[in-house]
C-alpha positions as CSV (number, residue, x, y, z in Angstrom):
1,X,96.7,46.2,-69.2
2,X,98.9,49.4,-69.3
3,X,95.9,51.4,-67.7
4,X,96.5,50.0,-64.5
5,X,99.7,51.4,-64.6
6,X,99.3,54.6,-65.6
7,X,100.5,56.0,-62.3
8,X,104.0,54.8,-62.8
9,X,104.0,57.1,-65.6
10,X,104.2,60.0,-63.2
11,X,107.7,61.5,-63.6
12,X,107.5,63.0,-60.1
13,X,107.3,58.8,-58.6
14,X,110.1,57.8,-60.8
15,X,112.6,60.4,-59.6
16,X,111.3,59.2,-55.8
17,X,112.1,56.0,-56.6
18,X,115.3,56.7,-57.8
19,X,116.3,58.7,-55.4
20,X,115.0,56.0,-52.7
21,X,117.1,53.6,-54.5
22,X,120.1,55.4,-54.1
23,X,119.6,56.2,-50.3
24,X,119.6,52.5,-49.6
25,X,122.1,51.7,-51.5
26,X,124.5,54.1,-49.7
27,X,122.9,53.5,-46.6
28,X,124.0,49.8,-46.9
29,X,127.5,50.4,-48.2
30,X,128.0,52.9,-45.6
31,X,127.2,50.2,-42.6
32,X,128.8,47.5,-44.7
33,X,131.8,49.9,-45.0
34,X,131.6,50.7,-41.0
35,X,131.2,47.1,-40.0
36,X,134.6,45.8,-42.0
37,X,136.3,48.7,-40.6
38,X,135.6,47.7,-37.0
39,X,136.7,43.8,-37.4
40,X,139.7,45.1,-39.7
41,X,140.7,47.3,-36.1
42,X,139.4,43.9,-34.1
43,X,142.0,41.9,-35.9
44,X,145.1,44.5,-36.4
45,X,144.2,44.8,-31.7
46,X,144.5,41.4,-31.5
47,X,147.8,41.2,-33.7
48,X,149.3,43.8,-31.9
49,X,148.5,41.6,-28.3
50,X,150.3,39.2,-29.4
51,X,153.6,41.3,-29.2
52,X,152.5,43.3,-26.1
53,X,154.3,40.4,-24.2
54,X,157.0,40.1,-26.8
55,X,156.8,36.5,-28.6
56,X,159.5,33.5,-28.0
57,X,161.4,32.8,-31.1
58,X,159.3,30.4,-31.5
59,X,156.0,31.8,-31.4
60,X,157.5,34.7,-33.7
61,X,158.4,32.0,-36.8
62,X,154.9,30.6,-36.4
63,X,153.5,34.1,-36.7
64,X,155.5,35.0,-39.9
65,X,155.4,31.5,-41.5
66,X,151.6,31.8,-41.1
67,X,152.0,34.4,-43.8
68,X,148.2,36.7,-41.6
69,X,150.8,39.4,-42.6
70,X,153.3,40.2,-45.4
71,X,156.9,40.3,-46.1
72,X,157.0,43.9,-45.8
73,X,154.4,44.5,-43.2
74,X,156.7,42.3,-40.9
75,X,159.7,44.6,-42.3
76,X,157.9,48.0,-41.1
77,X,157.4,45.5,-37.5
78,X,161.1,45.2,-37.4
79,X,162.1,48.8,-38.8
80,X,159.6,49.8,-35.5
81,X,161.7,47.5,-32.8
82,X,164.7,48.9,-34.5
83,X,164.1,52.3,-33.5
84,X,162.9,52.1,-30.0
85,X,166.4,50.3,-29.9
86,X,165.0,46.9,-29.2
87,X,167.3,45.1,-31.6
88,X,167.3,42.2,-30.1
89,X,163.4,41.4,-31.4
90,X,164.3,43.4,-34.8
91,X,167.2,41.1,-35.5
92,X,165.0,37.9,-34.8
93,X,162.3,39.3,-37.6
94,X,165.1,39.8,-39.8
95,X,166.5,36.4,-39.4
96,X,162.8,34.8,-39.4
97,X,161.9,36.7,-43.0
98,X,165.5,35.7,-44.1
99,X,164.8,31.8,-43.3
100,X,161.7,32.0,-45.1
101,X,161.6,34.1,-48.1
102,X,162.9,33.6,-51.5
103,X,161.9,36.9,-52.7
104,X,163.6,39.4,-54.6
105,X,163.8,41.8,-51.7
106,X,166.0,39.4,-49.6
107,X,169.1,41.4,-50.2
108,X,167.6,44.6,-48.8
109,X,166.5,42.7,-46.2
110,X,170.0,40.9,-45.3
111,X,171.0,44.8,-45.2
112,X,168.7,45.7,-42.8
113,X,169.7,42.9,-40.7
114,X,173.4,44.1,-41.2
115,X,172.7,47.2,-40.1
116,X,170.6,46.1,-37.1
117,X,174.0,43.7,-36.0
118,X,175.8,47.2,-36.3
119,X,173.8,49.6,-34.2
120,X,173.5,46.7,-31.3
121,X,177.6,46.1,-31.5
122,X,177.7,42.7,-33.0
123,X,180.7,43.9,-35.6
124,X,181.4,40.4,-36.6
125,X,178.1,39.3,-37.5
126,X,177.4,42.5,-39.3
127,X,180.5,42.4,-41.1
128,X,180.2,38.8,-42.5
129,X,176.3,40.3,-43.6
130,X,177.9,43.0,-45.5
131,X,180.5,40.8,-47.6
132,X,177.8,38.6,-48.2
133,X,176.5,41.1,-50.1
134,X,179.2,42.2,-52.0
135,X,180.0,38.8,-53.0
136,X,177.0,38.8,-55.4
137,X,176.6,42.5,-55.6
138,X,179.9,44.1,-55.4
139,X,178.5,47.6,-56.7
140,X,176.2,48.4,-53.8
141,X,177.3,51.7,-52.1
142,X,175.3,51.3,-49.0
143,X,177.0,48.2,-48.3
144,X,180.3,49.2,-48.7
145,X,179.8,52.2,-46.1
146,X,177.9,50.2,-43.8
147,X,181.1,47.8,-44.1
148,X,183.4,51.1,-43.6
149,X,181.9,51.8,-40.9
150,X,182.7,48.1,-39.5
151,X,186.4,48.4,-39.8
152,X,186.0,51.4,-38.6
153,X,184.6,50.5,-34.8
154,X,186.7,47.2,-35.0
155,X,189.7,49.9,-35.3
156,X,190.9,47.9,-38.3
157,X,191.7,51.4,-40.3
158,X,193.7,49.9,-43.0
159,X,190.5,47.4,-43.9
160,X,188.1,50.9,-43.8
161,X,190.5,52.8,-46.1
162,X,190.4,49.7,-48.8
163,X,186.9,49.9,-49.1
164,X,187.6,53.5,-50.2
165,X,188.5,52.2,-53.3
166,X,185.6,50.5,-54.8
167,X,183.1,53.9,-53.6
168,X,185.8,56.1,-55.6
169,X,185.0,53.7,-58.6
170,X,181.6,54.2,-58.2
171,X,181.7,57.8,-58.2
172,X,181.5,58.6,-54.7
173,X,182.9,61.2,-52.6
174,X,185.2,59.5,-50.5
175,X,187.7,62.5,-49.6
176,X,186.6,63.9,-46.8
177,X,186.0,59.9,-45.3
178,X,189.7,59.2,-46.3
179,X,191.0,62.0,-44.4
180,X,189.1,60.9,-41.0
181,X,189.9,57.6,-41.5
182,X,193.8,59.1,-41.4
183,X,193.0,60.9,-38.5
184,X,191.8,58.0,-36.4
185,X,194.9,55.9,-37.7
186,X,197.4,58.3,-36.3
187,X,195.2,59.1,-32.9
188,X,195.0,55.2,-32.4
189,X,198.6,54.6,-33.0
190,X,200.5,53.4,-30.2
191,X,203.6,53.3,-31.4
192,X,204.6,57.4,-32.0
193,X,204.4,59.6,-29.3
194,X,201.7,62.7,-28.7
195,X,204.4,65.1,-30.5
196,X,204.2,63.0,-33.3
197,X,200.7,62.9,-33.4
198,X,200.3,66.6,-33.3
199,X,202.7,66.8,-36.1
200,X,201.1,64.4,-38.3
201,X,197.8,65.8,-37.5
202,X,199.2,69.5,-38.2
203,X,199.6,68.8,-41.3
204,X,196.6,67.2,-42.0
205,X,195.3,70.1,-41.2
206,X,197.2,72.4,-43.1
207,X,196.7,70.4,-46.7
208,X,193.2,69.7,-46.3
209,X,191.5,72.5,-43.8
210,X,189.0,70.0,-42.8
211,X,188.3,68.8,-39.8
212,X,188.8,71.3,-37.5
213,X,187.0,70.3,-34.0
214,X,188.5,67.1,-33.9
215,X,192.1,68.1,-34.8
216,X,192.2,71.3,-32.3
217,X,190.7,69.2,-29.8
218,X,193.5,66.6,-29.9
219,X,196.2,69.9,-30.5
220,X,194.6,71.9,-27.6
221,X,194.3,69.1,-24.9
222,X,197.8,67.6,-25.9
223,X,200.0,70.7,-27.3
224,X,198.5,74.1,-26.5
225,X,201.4,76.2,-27.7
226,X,201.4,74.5,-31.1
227,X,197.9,74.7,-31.1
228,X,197.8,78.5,-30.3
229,X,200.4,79.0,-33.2
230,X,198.0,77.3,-36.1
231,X,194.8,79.0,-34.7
232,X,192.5,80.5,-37.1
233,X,190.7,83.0,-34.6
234,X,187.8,83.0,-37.3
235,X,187.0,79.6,-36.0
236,X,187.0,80.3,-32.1
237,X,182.6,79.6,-32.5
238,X,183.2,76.3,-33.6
239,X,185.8,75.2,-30.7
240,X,183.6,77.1,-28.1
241,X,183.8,74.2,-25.8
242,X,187.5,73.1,-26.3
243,X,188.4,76.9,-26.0
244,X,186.3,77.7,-22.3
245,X,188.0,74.1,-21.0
246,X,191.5,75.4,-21.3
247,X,193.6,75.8,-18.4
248,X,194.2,79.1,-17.7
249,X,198.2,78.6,-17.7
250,X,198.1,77.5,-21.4
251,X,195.9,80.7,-22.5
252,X,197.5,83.0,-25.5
253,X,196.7,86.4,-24.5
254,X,198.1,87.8,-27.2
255,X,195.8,85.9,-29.7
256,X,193.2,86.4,-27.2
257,X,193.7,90.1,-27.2
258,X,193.0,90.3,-31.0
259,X,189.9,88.8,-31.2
260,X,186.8,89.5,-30.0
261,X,184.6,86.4,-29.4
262,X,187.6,85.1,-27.5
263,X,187.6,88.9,-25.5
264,X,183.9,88.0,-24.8
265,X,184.6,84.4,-24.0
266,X,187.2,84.4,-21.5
267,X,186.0,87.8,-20.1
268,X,182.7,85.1,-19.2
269,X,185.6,83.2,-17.5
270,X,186.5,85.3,-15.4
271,X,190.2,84.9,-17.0
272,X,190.5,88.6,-18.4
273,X,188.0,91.9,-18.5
274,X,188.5,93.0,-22.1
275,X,185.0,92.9,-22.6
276,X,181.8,94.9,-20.9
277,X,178.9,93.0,-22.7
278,X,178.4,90.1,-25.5
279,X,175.8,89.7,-28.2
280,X,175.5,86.1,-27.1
281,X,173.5,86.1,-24.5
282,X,175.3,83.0,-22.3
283,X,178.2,85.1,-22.3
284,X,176.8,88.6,-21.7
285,X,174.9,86.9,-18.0
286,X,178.7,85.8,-17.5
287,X,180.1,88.7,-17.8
288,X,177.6,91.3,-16.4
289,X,178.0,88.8,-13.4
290,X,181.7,89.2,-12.8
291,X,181.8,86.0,-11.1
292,X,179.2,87.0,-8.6
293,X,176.9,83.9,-8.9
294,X,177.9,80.2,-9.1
295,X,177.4,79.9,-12.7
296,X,179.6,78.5,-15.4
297,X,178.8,77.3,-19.0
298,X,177.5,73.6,-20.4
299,X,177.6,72.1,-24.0
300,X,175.2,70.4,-26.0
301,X,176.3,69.1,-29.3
302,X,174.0,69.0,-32.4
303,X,174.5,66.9,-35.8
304,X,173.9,69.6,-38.5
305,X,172.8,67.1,-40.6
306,X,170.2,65.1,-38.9
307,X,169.5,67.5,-36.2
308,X,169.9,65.3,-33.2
309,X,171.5,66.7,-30.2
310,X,173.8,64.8,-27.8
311,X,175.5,65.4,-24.5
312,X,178.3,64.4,-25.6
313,X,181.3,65.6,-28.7
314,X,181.4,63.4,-31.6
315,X,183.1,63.5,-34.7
316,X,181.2,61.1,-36.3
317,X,177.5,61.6,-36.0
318,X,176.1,58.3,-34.0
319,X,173.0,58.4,-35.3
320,X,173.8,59.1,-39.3
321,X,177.7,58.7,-39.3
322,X,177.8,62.0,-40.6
323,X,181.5,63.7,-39.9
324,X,182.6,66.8,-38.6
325,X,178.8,68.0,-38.3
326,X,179.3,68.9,-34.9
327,X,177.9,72.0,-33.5
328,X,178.3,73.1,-30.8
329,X,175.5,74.8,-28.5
330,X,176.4,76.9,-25.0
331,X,173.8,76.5,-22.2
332,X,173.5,78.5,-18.6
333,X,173.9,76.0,-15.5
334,X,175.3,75.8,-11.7
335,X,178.8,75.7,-11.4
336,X,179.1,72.6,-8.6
337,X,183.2,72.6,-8.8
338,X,182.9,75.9,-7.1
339,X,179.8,74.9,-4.3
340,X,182.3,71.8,-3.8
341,X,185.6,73.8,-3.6
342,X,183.9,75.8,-1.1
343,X,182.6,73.0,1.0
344,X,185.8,71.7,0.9
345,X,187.3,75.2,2.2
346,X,184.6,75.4,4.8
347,X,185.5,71.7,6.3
348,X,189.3,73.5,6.4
């Protein structure tokens, strides 16, 4: 019997056959690999159609009720609304996983919502989130910011400054947030005058050293002279913008004299010529110029922290609450007030 297959004994056959064997094996898997890919890329397409025309409310509980996708895939869904600033469809995900869900994650999700409530405005709802979650989870850090922050746009400064107290307990750094928080107080109080104020925030100023933009900002605008006599010149980078957007009347030559970014700054003015050239190259166009071109200086503002400029001065970071991480950034641009003062002189 075992002479008719005496061929199979051939060690060169068996190592073709084994070698065949693998070769359809992989080339199955491969196309069976290929094939689930493309419906797994059919199905996630005609998921994401669904929200090309943005669900009703509706429509959106069916989908996550359904359970096609999890609890945290329908997070990520809502963590993506939330920052192409469509919080109205984050906050209904939230709310929809929230009405649903009895898992362990609901209080991380209930501070996602809360944060969502902040970032669109709605103050009320996100505070009432927040205590929620302090009622059953009183040591939660994030919460107790997130509520700081609250108070803090609902102006309700003595509320922000008691939450202080539970984040020193828990071993936070809350010294440099007590100090703004004293800040806003005074600049929000109606009831002392702008003397007062520059007083009060003098002084802040003088025990803490912190803060410096947004207290020379309020000194400078409100009380040059007082500002002028508490200037540390080694700071004139940081107050670039507040210093070029002083009124000429109100300038300290004197201190001006002394220094020599503010030589090189207000020579770009036009102001003074105590300076012939500037390593900073906004200011040396300026002043090799000499006021010979319609051109002044603009500000952008960047957040050291997260590195997201604005067009605007902050003192708080918008987009990660960060304070005094402003920094400020000079730009080259057209000087309109002068193209209009001249049109106005030519209509004369």
């Amino acid at each position: 019997m075992n002479s008719f297959f005496i061929e199979f004994r051939d060690p060169l056959l068996s190592i073709i056959i084994f070698f065949s064997i693998i070769f359809v094996i992989t080339f199955f898997s491969y196309w069976w690999n290929k094939y689930k890919h493309n419906e797994d890329s059919k199905y996630i397409d005609k998921f994401l159609k669904q929200f090309q025309s943005m669900p009703s409310k509706d429509e959106l509980k069916g989908l996550i009720s359904s359970g096609d996708l999890s609890e945290k895939s329908w997070i990520l869904l809502a963590h993506s609304y939330y920052k192409s600033g469509n919080y109205e469809k984050s906050i209904e995900i939230y709310n929809e996983i929230l009405s649903i869900s009895k898992s362990k994650n609901r209080q991380e999700t209930m501070f996602l919502l809360g944060r969502t409530y902040l970032k669109a405005g709605f103050l009320e709802r996100a505070k009432q989130i927040f205590l929620s979650i302090l009622k059953t989870n009183p040591r939660t850090p994030e919460a107790l910011k997130s509520l700081l922050l609250v108070y803090e746009q609902m102006r309700d400064y003595k509320a922000a400054q008691e939450t202080l107290e539970p984040l020193d307990e828990l071993k936070e750094d809350i010294v440099l947030e007590g100090t703004y928080l004293s800040v806003m107080e005074i600049l929000h109080n109606n009831k002392i005058t702008s003397d007062e104020k520059s007083k009060k925030l003098l002084t802040i100023y003088k025990n803490s050293h912190q803060l410096i933009y947004m207290l020379f900002e309020y000194l400078f605008r409100n009380n040059p002279s007082l500002a002028w006599a508490n200037f540390d010149s080694s700071k004139s980078e940081v107050l670039s913008d507040i210093l070029w957007k002083i009124e000429p009347k109100d300038l300290n030559l004197d201190i001006i004299s002394q220094n020599g970014y503010l030589r090189e700054l207000y020579s770009a003015r036009g102001d003074i010529n105590l300076a012939k050239s500037s390593s900073i190259f906004e200011l040396d166009v300026l002043i090799k110029l000499e006021g010979k071109a319609k051109a002044t200086l603009n500000f952008e503002y960047m957040c050291d922290d997260c590195k997201i400029i604005h067009p605007f001065a902050f003192h708080r970071c918008p987009s990660c609450y960060s304070i005094g991480s402003v920094h400020v950034e000079c730009q080259l641009s057209k000087d309109f007030y002068k193209d209009i003062g001249e049109e106005n002189n030519s209509f004369q």
